[in-house]
matplotlib code that plots the C-alpha trace (Angstrom):
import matplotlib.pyplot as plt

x = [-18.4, -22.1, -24.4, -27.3, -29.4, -27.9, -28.3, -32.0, -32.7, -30.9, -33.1, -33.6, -31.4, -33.2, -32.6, -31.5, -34.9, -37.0, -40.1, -40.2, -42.3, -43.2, -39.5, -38.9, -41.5, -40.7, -37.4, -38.6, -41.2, -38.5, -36.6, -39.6, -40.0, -37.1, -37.0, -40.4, -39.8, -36.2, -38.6, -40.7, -38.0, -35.5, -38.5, -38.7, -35.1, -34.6, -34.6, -31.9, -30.0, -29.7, -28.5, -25.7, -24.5, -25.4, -28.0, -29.7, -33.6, -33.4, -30.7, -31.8, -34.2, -31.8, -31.3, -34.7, -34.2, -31.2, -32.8, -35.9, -34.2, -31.6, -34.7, -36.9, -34.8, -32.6, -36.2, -36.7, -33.1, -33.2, -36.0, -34.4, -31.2, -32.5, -34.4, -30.5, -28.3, -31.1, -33.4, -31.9, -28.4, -29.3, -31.8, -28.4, -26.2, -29.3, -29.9, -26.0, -25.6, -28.8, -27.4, -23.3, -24.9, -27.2, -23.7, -21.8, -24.3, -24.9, -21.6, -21.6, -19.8, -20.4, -23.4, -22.4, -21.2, -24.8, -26.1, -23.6, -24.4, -28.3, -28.4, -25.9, -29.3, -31.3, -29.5, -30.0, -33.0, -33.7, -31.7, -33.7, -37.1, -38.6, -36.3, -38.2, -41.7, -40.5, -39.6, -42.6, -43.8, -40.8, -41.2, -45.0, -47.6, -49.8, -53.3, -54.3, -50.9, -49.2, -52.0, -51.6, -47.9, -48.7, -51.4, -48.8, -46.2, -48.9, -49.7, -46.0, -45.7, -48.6, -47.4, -44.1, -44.9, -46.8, -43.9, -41.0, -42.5, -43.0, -39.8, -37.7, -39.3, -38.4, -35.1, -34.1, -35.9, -34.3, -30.8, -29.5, -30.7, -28.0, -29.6, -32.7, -30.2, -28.0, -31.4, -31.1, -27.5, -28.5, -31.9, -29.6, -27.2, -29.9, -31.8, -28.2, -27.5, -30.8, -32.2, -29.7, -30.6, -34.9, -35.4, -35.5, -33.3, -35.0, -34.7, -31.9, -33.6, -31.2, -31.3, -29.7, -29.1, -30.3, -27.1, -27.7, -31.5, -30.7, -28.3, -29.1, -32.5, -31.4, -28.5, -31.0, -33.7, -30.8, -29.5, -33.2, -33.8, -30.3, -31.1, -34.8, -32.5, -29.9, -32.5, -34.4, -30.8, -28.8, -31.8, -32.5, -29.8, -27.0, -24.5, -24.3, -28.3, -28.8, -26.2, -28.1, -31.1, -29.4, -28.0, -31.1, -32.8, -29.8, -30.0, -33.7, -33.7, -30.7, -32.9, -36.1, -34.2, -32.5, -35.3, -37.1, -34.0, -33.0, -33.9, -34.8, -35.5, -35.8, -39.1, -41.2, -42.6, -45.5, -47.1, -47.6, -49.9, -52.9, -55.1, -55.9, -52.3, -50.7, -53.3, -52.6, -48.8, -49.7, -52.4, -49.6, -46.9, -49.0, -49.8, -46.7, -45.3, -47.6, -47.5, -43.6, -43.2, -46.5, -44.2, -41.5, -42.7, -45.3, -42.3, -40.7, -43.5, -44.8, -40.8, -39.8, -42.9, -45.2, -42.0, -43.0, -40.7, -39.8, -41.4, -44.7, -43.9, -43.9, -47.8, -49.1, -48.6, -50.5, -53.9, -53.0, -51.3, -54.5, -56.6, -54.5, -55.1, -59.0, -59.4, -57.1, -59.3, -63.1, -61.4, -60.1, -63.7, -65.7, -63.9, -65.6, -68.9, -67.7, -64.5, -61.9, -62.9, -65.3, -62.6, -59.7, -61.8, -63.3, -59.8, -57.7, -60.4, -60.0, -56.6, -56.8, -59.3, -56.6, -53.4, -55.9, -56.8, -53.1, -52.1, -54.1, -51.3, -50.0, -47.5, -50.5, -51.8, -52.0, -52.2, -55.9, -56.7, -54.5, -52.5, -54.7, -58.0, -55.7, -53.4, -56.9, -58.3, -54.7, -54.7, -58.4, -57.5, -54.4, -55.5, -58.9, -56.4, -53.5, -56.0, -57.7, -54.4, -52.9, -56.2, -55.8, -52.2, -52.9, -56.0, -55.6, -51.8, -50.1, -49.2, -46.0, -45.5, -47.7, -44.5, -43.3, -46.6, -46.5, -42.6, -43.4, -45.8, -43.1, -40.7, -43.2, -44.1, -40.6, -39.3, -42.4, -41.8, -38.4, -39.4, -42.4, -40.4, -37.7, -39.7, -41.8, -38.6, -37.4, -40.8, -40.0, -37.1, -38.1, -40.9, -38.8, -36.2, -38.4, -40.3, -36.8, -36.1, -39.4, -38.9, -35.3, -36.6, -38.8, -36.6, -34.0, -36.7, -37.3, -33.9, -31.9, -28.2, -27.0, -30.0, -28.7, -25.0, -25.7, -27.7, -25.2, -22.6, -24.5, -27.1, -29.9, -33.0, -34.6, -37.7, -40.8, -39.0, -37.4, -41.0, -42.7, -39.9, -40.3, -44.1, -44.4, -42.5, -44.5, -47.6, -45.3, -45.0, -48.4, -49.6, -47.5, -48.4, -52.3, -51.4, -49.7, -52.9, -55.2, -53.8, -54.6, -58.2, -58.6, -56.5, -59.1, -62.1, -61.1, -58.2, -58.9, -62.1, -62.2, -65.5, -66.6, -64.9, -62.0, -61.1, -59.1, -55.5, -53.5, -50.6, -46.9, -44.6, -42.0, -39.2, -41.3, -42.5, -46.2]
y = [115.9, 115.9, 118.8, 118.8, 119.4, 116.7, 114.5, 115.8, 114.7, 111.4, 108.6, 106.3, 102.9, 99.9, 97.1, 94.4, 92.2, 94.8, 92.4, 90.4, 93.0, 90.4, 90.0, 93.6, 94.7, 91.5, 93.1, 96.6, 95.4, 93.0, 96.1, 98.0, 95.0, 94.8, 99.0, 98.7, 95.7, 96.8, 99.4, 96.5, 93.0, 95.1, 95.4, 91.7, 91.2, 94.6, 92.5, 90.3, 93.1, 95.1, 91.8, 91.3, 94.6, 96.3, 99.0, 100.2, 100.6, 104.4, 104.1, 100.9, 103.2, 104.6, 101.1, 102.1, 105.9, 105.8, 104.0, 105.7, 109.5, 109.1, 107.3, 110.2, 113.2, 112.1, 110.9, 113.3, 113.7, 110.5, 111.0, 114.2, 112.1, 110.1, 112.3, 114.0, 110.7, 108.5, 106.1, 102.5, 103.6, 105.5, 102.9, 100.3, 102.3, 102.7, 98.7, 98.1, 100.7, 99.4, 95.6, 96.7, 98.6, 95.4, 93.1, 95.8, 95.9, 92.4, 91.6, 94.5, 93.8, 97.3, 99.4, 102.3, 100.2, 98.7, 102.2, 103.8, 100.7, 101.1, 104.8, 103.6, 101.8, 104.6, 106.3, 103.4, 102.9, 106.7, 106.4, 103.4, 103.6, 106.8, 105.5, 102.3, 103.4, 105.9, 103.4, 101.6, 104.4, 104.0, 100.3, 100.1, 101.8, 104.3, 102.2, 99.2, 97.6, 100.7, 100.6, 97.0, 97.2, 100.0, 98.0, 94.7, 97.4, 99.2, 95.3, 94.8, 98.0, 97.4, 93.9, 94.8, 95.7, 92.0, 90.3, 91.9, 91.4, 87.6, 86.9, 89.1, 86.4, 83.5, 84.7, 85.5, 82.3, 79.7, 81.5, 84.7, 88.4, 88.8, 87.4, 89.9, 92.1, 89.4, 88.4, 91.8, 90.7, 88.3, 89.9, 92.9, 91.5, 89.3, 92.6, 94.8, 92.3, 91.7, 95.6, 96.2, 93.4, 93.8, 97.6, 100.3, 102.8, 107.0, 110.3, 112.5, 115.6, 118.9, 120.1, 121.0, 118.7, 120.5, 119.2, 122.0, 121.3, 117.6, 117.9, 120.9, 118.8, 115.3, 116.9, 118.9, 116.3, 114.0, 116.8, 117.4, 113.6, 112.9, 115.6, 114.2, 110.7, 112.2, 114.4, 110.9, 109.7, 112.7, 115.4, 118.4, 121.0, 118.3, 120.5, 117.9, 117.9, 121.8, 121.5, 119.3, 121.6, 124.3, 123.1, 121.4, 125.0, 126.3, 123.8, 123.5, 127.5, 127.3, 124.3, 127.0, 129.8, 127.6, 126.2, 130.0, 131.1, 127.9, 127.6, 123.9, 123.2, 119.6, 120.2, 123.3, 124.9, 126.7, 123.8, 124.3, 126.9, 125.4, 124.4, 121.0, 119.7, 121.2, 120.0, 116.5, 116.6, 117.4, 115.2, 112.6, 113.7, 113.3, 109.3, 108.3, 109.7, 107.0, 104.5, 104.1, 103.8, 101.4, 98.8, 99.2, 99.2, 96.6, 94.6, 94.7, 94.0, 90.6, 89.5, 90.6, 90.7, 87.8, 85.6, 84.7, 84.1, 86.1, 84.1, 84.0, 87.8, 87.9, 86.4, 88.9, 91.4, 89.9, 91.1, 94.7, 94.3, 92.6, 95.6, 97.9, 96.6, 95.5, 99.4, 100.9, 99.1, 99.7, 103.6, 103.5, 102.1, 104.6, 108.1, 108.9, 108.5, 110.3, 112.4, 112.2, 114.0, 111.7, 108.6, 111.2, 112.0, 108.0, 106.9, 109.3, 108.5, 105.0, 105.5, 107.2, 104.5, 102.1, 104.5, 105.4, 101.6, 100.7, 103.3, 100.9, 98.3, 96.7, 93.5, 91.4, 92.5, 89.4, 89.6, 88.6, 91.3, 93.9, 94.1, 92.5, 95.0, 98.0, 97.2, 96.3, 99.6, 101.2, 99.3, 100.0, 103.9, 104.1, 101.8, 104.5, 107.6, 106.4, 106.8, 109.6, 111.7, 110.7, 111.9, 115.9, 116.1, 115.7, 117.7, 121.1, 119.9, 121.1, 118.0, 119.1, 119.1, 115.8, 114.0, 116.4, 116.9, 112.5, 112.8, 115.4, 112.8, 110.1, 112.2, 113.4, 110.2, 108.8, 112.1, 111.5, 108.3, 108.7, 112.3, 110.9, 107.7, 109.7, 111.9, 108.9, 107.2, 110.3, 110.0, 106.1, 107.0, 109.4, 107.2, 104.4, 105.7, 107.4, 104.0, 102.1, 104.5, 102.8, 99.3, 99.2, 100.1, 97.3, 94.8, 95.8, 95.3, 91.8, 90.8, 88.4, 89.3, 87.1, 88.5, 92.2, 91.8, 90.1, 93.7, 96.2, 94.6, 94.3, 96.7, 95.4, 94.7, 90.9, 90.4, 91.2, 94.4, 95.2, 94.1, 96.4, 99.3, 98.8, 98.4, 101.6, 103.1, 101.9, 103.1, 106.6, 106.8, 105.7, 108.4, 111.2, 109.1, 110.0, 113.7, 113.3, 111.3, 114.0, 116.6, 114.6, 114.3, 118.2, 118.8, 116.3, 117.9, 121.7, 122.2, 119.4, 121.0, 118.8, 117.1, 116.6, 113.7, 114.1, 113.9, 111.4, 113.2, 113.5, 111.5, 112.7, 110.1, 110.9, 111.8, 113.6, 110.4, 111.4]
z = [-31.5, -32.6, -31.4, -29.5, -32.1, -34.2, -31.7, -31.6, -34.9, -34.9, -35.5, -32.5, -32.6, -33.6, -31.2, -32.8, -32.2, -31.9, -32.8, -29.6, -27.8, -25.2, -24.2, -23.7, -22.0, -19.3, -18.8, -18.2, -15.5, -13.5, -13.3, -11.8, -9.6, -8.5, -7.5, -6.0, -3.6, -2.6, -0.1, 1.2, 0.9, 3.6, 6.0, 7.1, 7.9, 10.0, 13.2, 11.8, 10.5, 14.0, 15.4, 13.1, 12.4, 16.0, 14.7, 17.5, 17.3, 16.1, 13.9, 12.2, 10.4, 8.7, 6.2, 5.0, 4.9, 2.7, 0.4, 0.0, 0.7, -2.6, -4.7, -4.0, -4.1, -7.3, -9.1, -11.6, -12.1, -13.5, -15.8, -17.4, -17.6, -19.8, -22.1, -22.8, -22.8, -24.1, -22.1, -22.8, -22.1, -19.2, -17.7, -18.4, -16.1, -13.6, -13.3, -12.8, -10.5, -8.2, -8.9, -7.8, -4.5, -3.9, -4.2, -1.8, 0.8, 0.6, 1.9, 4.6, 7.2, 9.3, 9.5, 7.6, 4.8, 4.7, 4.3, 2.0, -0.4, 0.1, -0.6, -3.9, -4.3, -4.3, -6.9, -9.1, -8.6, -9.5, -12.9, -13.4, -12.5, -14.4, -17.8, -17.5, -17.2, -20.5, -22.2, -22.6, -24.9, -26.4, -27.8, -27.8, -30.4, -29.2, -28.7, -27.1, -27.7, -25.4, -23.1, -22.2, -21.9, -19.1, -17.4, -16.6, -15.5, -13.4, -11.9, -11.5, -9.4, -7.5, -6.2, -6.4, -2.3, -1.2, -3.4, -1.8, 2.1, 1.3, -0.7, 2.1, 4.5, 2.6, 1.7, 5.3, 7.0, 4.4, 3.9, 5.4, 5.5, 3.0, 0.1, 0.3, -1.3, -3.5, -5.4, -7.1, -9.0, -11.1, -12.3, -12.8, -15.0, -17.3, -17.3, -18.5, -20.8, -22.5, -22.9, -25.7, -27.4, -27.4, -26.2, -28.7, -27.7, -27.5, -29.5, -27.4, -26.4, -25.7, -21.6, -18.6, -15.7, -12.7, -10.6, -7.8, -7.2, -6.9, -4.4, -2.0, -2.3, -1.7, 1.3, 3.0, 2.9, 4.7, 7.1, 8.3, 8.7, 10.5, 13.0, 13.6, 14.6, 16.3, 18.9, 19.7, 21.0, 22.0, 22.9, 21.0, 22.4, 21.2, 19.4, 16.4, 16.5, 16.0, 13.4, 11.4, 11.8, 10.7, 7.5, 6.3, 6.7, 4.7, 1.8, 1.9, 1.1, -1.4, -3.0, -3.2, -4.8, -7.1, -8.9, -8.7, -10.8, -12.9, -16.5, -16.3, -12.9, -11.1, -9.3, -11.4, -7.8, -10.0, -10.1, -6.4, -7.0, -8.0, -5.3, -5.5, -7.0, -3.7, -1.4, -3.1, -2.7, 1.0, 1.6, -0.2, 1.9, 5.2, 4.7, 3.3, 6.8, 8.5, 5.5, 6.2, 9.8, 9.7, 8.1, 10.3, 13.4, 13.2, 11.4, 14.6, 16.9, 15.2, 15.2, 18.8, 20.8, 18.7, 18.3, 14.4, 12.0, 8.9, 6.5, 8.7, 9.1, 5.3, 5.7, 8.3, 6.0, 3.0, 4.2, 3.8, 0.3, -0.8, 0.7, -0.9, -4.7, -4.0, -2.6, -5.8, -8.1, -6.5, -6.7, -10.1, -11.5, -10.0, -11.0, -13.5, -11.5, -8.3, -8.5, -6.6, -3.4, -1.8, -2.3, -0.8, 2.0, 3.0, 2.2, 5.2, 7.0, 7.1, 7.5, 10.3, 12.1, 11.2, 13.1, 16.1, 17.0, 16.2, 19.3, 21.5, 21.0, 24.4, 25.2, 25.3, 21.7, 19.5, 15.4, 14.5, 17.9, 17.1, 14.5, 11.4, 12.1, 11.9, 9.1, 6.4, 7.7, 6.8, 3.5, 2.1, 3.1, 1.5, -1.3, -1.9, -2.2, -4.7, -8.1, -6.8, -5.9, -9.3, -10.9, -8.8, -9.5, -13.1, -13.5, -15.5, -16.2, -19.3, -21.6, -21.6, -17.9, -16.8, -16.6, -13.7, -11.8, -11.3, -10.9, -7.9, -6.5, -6.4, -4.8, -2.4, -1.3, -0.7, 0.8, 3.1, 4.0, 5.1, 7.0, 8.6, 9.6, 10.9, 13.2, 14.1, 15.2, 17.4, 19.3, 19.7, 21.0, 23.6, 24.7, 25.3, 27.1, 29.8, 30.1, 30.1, 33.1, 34.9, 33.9, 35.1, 38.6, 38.3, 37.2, 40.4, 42.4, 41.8, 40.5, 41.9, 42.3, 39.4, 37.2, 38.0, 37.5, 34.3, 33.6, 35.0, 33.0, 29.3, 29.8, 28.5, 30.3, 29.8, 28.7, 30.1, 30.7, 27.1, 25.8, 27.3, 26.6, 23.1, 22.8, 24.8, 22.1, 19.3, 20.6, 21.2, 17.4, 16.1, 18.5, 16.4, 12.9, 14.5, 13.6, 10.2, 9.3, 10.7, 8.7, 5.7, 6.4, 7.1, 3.4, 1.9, 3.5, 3.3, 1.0, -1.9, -3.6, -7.1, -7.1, -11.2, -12.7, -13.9, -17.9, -18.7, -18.9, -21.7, -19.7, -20.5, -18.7, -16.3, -18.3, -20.9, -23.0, -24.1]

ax = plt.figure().add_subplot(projection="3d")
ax.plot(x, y, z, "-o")
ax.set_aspect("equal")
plt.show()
């Protein structure tokens, strides 16, 4: 068996036609694609997926968080993977992986086979995603070639968010909810097939695999999010509830004194202790929280309450994908002039205009009244802080160590998402069960006796009633998203205090690619 150091110094594999740059770099982008809008194609056909597979309204967030909890706690995992194995062969098993979860939850026929298949998904998508974005360093000369290469991935990425909202829209509207996860196979497969043939493979670098930070991470991350759920249906002194709690401190703490006392840790916590880079990872964590639970809630409201379709669905949310980019690039132009700060602070700000008029949502709210104002406010805030929080995070980093201060902001954002979204959902919850309580009175009192027998024995409320249940809740959770968000803008005024321009960094990719 070779050494580590052999394998060290072994030459990396030529792929056998290497000079059709054009044609690898195509199939590293469709991969990213295809990670990046599996978070945002799943959104549109939520209401469909809760009719079919009997997800309740809590629960249901769940397809969303097992997804985005595996991706983001098993991230850098994946990067370090492929610096030891090598990045083709480990970005190979990723894609298949992500495409055999997408075929198993594509035929799902319960709910927790949907959700063991999408957090299959997730680990794919984390073997995956960091080896591709390495790879690009891999196959393209430093220079204007490399730098090109990473602006259509960075374009990829960015859209990767509009394209999966309007092709989950078309996908469920013209066939089934089913194929917004079958699309993935075949673009899989040609990807699996093609990579060996046009990407270069890596140098294999000697490590450890930080198995035990990955998973007390990943399993207390899901223990704390599971009990968030469970409270919002169950209450908070629920035996199963305070067990949840409990283990999640348990691994959380077993997680922190791990990577204090591992020799190659997953998540380096000194990083933490600069300033700005921690004030960024919490200003980060604070609007993912919000970003998340934006998506899904409003998702529901324009399909239940406004009656449109997914496809139109898919449309509605347009606007804010355009904001997003047209914000990301006014901020990325105008660094160098400002700094960071002022963009952090503008950009919270906005978004949290765009949560406080979204609390004022009611049954009678319409799109262009309601729901359009707050989402471009949302999308022009979130849109202003992406460059800027990438800028602090890397500011003052080793080259060395680059790789895992922008690793850390991935997994904070997606650990963020799902922890904001699942707390958000336990206030939906709560709110709409004390309003069911009100509306169910109503409805007796006006019933007729055919109207409430057909209640008592399915128990569920008809609409106006159920509306205005789950519209109550809504509003529940944008009023909790209103504190995440505020947070944000006090770490951007008080914590944050970067103002020069940053340098340009000396970027080393996730997975330790400079």
């Amino acid at each position: 068996m070779a050494s580590s150091r052999t394998l060290a110094l072994a030459p990396p594999a030529t792929a056998r036609r290497g000079q059709y740059p054009g044609i690898a770099l195509t199939v590293i982008a469709a991969t990213q694609l295809m990670v990046v809008l599996d978070i945002t194609i799943v959104n549109i056909a939520l209401p469909h997926i809760q009719q079919v597979l009997k997800f309740n309204t809590t629960n249901l967030s769940w397809v969303i968080n097992a997804y985005t909890l595996t991706f983001g706690g098993l991230l850098l995992l994946g990067g370090r993977a492929g610096d030891i194995l090598g990045r083709r062969r480990v970005f190979v098993v990723g894609v298949l992986v992500f495409s055999f979860a997408s075929l198993l939850g594509g035929v799902a026929q319960s709910s927790g086979w949907l959700l063991a298949a999408r957090a299959l998904q997730g680990l794919g998508g984390a073997i995956a995603s960091p080896t591709a974005l390495a790879l690009i360093a891999t196959n393209f000369k430093e220079g204007p070639e490399r730098n090109r290469a990473f602006g259509v991935f960075s374009a990829v990425a960015g859209a990767g968010g509009a394209v999966g909202l309007l092709l989950g829209g078309m996908l469920t509207s013209w066939l089934s909810w089913r194929w917004v996860l079958f699309v993935n196979v075949p673009i899989g497969i040609a990807v699996a097939l093609l990579a060996p043939l046009y990407i270069n493979e890596s140098e294999r670098h000697p490590g450890r695999f930080d198995l035990a930070g990955a998973f007390t991470a990943t399993a207390g991350m899901v223990s704390l999010v599971y009990g968030f759920i469970r409270a919002s249906d169950h209450g908070w002194t629920d035996a199963v509830t305070v067990t949840a709690f409990s283990l999640a401190v348990v691994l959380l703490a077993a997680f922190a004194l791990n990577e204090q006392r591992a020799r190659q840790p997953i998540t380096p916590l000194h990083l933490l202790r600069e300033r700005n880079r921690s004030g960024a990872y919490g200003l980060m964590l604070c609007v993912s929280a919000t970003m998340f639970s934006i998506f899904f809630f409003i998702t529901l409201f324009v399909q239940e309450i406004l009656g449109f379709s997914p496809l139109r669905a898919g449309f509605a949310f347009l606007p804010i994908s355009v904001a997003i980019v047209a914000a990301s690039q006014l901020a990325a132009r105008n660094q160098l002039r400002w700094g960071p700060k002022p963009f952090l602070v503008t950009g919270s700000t906005l978004v949290l205009a765009g949560v406080f008029w979204a609390t004022r949502i009611d049954i009678d709210t319409g799109y262009a009244t309601g729901i359009l104002g707050p989402t471009l406010l949302f999308g022009f805030g979130m849109g202003s802080i992406f460059v800027p929080v990438l800028l602090t995070v890397v500011s003052q980093v080793a080259p060395h160590e680059t790789g895992a201060a922008t690793g850390m902001l991935n997994t904070t954002q997606q650990v963020g998402g799902s922890l904001g979204l699942s707390i958000l959902v336990t206030v939906y919850g709560t709110a709409s069960h004390n309003e069911a309580r009100q509306q169910v009175g109503k409805f007796l009192q006006h019933a007729t006796p055919e109207q409430a027998a057909r209640f008592r024995a399915s128990g569920k409320l008809p609409a106006p009633y159920s509306s205005q249940v789950l519209v109550h809740g809504i509003a529940g959770a944008f009023q909790m998203g209103l504190v995440f968000v505020a947070l944000a803008v006090v770490i951007a005024v008080f914590v944050i205090k970067i103002r020069r321009p940053p340098e340009p960094p000396h970027v080393n990719l996730p997975g330790g690619v400079t």
